[in-house]
DOZAKOL-783973 format. One line per 2 residues: their letters; for each residue x, y, z of C-alpha. Coordinates in nm, 3 decimals. Example, Ala and Ser with C-alpha at 12.3 -4.5 7.8 and 13.67 -1.06 7.14 Angstrom:
BEGIN
as> 1.230/-0.450/0.780; 1.367/-0.106/0.714
END
This chain:
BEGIN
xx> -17.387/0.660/-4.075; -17.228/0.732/-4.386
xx> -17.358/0.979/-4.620; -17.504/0.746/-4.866
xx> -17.754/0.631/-4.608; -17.858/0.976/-4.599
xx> -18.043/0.952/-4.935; -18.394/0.893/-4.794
xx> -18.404/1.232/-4.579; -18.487/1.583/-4.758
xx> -18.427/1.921/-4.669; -18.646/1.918/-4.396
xx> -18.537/1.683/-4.205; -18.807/1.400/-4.291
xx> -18.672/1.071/-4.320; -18.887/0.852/-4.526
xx> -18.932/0.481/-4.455; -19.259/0.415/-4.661
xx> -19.262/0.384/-5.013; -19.598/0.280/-5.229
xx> -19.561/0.108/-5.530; -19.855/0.136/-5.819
xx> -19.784/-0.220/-5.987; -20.099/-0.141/-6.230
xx> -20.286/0.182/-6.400; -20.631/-0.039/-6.460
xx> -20.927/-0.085/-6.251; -21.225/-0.284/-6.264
xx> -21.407/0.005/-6.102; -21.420/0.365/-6.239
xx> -21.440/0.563/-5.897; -21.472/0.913/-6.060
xx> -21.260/1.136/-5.794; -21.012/0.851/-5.925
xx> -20.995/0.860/-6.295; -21.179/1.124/-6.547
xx> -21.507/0.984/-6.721; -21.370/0.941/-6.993
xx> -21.098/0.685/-6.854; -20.740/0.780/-6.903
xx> -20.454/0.666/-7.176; -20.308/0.360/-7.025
xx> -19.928/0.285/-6.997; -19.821/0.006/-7.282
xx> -19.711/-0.309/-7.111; -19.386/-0.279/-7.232
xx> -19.281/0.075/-7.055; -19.453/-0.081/-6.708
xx> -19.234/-0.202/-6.480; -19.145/-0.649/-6.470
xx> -19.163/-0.816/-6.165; -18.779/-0.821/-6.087
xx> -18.782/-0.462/-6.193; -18.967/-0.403/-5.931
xx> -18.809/-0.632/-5.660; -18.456/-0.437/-5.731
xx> -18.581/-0.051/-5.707; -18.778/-0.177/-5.395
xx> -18.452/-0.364/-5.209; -18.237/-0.051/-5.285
xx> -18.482/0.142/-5.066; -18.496/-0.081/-4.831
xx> -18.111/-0.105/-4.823; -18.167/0.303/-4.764
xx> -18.381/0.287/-4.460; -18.748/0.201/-4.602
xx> -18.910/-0.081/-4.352; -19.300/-0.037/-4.490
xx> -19.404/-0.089/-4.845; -19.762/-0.092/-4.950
xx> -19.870/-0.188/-5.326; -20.129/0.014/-5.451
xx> -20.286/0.041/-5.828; -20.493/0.129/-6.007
xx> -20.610/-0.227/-5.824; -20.332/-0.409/-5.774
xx> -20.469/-0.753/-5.798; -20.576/-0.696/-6.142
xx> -20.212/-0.808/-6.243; -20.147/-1.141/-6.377
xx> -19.809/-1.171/-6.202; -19.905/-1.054/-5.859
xx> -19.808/-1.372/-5.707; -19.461/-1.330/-5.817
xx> -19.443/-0.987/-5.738; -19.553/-1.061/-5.351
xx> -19.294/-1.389/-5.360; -19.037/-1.129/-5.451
xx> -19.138/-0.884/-5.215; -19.165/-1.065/-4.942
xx> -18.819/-1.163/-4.934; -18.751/-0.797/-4.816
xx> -18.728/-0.748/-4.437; -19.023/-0.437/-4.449
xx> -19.383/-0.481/-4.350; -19.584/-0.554/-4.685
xx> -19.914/-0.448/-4.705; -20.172/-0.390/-5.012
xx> -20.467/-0.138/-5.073; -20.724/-0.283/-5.309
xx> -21.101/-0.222/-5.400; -21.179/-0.600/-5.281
xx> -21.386/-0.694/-5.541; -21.215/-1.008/-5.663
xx> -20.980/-1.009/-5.311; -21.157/-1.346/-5.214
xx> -20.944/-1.519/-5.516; -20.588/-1.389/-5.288
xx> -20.653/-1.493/-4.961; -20.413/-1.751/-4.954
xx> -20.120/-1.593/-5.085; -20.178/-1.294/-4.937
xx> -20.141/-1.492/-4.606; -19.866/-1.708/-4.719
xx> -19.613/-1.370/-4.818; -19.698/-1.220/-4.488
xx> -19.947/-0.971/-4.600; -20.167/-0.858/-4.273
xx> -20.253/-0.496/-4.325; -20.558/-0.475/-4.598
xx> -20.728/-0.066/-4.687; -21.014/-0.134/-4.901
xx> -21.172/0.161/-5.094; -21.566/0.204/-5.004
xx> -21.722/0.522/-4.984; -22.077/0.401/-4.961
xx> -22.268/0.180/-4.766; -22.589/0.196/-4.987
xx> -22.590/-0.036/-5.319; -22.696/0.257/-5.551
xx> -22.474/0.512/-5.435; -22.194/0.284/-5.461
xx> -22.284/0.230/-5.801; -22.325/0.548/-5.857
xx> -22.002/0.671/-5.742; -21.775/0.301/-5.888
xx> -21.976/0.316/-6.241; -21.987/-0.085/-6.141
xx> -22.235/-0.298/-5.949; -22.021/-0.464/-5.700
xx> -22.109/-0.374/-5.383; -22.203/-0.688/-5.226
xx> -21.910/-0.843/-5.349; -21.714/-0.571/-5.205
xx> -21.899/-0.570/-4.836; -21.897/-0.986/-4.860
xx> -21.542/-0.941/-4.903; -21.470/-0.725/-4.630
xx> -21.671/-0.950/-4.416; -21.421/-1.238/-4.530
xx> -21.081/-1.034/-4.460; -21.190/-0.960/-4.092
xx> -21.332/-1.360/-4.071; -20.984/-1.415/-4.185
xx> -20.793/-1.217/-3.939; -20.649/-0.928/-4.163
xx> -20.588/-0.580/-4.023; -20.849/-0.383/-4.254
xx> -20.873/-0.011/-4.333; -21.204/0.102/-4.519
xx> -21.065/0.450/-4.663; -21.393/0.675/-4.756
xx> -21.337/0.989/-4.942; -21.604/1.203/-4.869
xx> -21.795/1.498/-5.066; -22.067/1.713/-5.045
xx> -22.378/1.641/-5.143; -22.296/1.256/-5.207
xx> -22.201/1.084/-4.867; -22.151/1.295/-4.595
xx> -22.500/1.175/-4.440; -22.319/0.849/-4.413
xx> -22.059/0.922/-4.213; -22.210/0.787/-3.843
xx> -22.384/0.445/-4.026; -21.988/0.436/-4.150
xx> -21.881/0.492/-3.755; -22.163/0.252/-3.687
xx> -21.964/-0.020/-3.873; -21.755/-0.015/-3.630
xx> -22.001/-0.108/-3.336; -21.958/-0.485/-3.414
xx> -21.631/-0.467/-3.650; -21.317/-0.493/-3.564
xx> -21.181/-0.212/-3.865; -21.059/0.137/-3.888
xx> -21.273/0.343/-4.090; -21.099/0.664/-4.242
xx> -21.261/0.953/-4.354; -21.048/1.143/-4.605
xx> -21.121/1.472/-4.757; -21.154/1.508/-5.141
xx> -20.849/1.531/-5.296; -20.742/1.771/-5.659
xx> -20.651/1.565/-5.918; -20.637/1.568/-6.279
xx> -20.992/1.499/-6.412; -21.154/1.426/-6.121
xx> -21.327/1.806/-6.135; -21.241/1.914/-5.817
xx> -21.341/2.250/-5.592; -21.323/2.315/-5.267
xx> -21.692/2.327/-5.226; -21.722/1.968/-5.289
xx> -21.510/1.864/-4.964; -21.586/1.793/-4.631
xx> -21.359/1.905/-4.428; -21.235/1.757/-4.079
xx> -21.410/1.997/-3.881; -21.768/1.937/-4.055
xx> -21.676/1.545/-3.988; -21.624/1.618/-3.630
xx> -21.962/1.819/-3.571; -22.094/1.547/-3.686
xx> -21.973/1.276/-3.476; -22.060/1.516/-3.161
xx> -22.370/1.571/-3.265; -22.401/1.209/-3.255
xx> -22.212/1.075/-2.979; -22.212/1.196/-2.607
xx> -21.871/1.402/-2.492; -21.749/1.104/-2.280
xx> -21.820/0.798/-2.561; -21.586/0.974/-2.785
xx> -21.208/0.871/-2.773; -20.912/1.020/-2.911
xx> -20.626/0.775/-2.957; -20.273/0.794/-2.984
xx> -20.185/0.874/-3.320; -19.821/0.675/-3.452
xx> -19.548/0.830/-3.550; -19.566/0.977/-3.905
xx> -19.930/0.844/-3.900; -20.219/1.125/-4.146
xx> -20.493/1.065/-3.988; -20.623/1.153/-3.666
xx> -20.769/0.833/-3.495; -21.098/0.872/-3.270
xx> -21.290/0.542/-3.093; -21.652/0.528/-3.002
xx> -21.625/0.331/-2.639; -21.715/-0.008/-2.650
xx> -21.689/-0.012/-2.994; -21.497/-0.248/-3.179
xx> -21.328/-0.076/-3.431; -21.188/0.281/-3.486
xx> -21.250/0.598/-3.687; -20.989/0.867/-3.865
xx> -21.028/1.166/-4.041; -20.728/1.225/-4.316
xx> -20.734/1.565/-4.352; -20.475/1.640/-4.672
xx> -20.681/1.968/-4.714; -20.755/2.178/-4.431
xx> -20.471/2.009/-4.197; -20.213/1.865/-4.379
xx> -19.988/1.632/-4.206; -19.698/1.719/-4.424
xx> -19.467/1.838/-4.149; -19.402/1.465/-4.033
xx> -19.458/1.308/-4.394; -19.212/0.983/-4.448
xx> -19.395/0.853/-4.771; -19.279/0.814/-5.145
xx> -19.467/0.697/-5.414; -19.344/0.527/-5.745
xx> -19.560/0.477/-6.049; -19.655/0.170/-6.220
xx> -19.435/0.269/-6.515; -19.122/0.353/-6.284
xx> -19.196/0.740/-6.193; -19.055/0.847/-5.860
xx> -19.305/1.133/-5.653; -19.161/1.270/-5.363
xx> -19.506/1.396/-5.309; -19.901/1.293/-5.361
xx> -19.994/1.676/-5.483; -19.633/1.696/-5.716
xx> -19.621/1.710/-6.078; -19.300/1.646/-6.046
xx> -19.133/1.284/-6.145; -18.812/1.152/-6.148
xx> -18.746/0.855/-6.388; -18.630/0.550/-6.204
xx> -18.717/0.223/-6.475; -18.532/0.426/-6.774
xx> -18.221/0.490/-6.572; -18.210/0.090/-6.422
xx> -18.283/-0.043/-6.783; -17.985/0.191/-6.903
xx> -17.791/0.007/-6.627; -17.709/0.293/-6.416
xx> -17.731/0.335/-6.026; -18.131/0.437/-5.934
xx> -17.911/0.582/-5.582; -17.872/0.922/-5.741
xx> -18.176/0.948/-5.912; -18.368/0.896/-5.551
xx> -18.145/1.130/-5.423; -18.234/1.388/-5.605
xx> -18.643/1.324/-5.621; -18.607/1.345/-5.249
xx> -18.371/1.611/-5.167; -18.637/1.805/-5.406
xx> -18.953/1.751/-5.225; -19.111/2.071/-5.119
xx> -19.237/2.160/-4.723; -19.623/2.157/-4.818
xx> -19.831/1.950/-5.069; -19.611/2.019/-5.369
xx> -19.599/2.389/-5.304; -19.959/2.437/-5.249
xx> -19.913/2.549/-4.915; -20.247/2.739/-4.931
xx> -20.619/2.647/-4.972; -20.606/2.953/-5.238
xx> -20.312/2.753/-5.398; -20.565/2.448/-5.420
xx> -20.839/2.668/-5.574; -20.594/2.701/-5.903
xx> -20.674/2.463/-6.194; -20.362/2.529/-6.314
xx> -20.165/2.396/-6.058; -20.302/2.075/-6.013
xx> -20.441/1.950/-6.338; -20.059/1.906/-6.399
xx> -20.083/1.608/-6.170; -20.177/1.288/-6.292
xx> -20.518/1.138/-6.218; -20.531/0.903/-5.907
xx> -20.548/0.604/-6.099; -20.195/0.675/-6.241
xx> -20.028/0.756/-5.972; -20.134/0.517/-5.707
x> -20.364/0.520/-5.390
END
């Protein structure tokens, strides 16, 4: 393999073969470990990246070793031309997939099916109408559970990623595992996050371990499964037997999975991270409207990437505004 090929794999060996792709910074919810209260300065339309932009920084991946490309937002089906960008996309031999907030997700089913889209994670971190409200700033909850409902009836692969904190929904997590009983999804639990805005402290998470006391609290010893995890996978995946679906616990925080991490993300307005906790960006859309080879620039982002969480590599690390209000809010960077 020649050394071009190379490009995708850092210092540390990691080779990564998943890249997600924000195609939008707007929302029609306002989750607030998401995006600050008071909303965040969008992008102008012109400095976001065109469909065919878009198609060409994702093929020379691809032509690099990346086989699995999710599309993310800000909510991803808020954009106009997001049955052109899945046309394009799906031209590309890698598994295409799409994490949305479901609320208008009903409108897509077709063309979701028709570009090969199977894998679905839809954002929900309540199962109660008020706390969902609550937490969104919106009133769409039945739309949202209707529309989960409808991706299963259809036959999509669907991920319900909660993010969990103290004091808001951590009674919920066994009605969550509940779910489960008579669906066929994979709920995932994921610990609260720093971002810029979204006022984090440590105090507000729940870690893995309070998850788990929980579930055996619950659940008899012999009822509760641990499955195989994949390869590269950041979750830890549990089944209640008999159940029909699954349960994980992301655990970003207290047990990062950063030692096996294959994942890039690039911005809606062309930004290369080599890492979900980096402030660090590497500017792919300026250099490919200059006409110059993105190859390098990738290169570089990746060869860059730190061993642990953008150099947080301790929970003490975490505790320090400093560090990570230099990160962009989730809504701008992608889910």
């Amino acid at each position: 393999m020649s050394e071009t090929k190379n490009i995708l794999q850092d210092g540390f060996g990691r080779a990564h073969a998943y890249l997600r792709i924000s195609l939008i910074e707007r929302c029609n919810l306002r989750c607030s470990y998401c995006m600050p209260e008071e909303g965040v300065p969008l992008t102008p339309k012109k400095h976001l990246m065109t469909p065919d932009e878009i198609y060409t920084i994702a093929k020379t991946f691809v032509d690099h070793g990346v086989t699995k490309i999710r599309l993310t937002g800000g909510e991803p089906l808020m954009r106009k031309d997001i049955p052109l960008i899945l046309e394009r996309l799906s031209i590309l031999p890698v598994e295409l997939s799409i994490t949305s907030n479901a609320v208008i997700i009903d409108k897509f089913i077709k063309i979701l099916k028709l570009r090969g889209v199977k894998n679905i994670n839809v954002s929900l971190d309540s199962l109660k109408a008020e706390k969902f409200k609550q937490i969104t700033r919106r009133d769409q909850f039945k739309k949202v559970y209707d529309n989960i409902l409808l991706l299963v009836k259809e036959g999509f692969k669907v991920k319900i990623n909660t993010v969990l904190m103290k004091g808001f929904n951590e009674d919920e997590i066994i009605d969550f595992i509940n779910l489960t009983k008579r669906l066929p999804v994979a709920v995932r639990f994921i610990e609260f996050m720093p971002f810029d805005g979204n006022k984090w402290d440590l105090s507000k998470m729940v870690s893995y371990q309070k998850i788990m006391e929980q579930v055996k609290a619950t659940f008899s010893e012999t009822t509760i499964q641990r499955l195989e995890d994949a390869p590269n996978d950041t979750a830890k995946h549990y089944k209640i037997k008999d159940y029909q679906g699954s349960f994980a616990v992301i655990s970003s925080v207290t047990n990062p999975f950063c030692d096996s991490c294959n994942r890039l993300r690039l911005t809606a307005n062309g930004q290369l991270k080599n890492c979900l906790f980096s402030a660090t960006e590497l500017d792919l859309l300026s250099t490919l409207r200059a006409g110059k080879s993105i190859v390098p620039v990738i290169e570089k982002a990746v060869k860059a990437k730190l061993k642990t969480r953008g150099g947080m590599d301790t929970i003490e690390k975490l505790k320090e505004p400093k560090l990570h209000s230099k990160n962009r809010s989730m809504i701008t960077i992608g889910g």
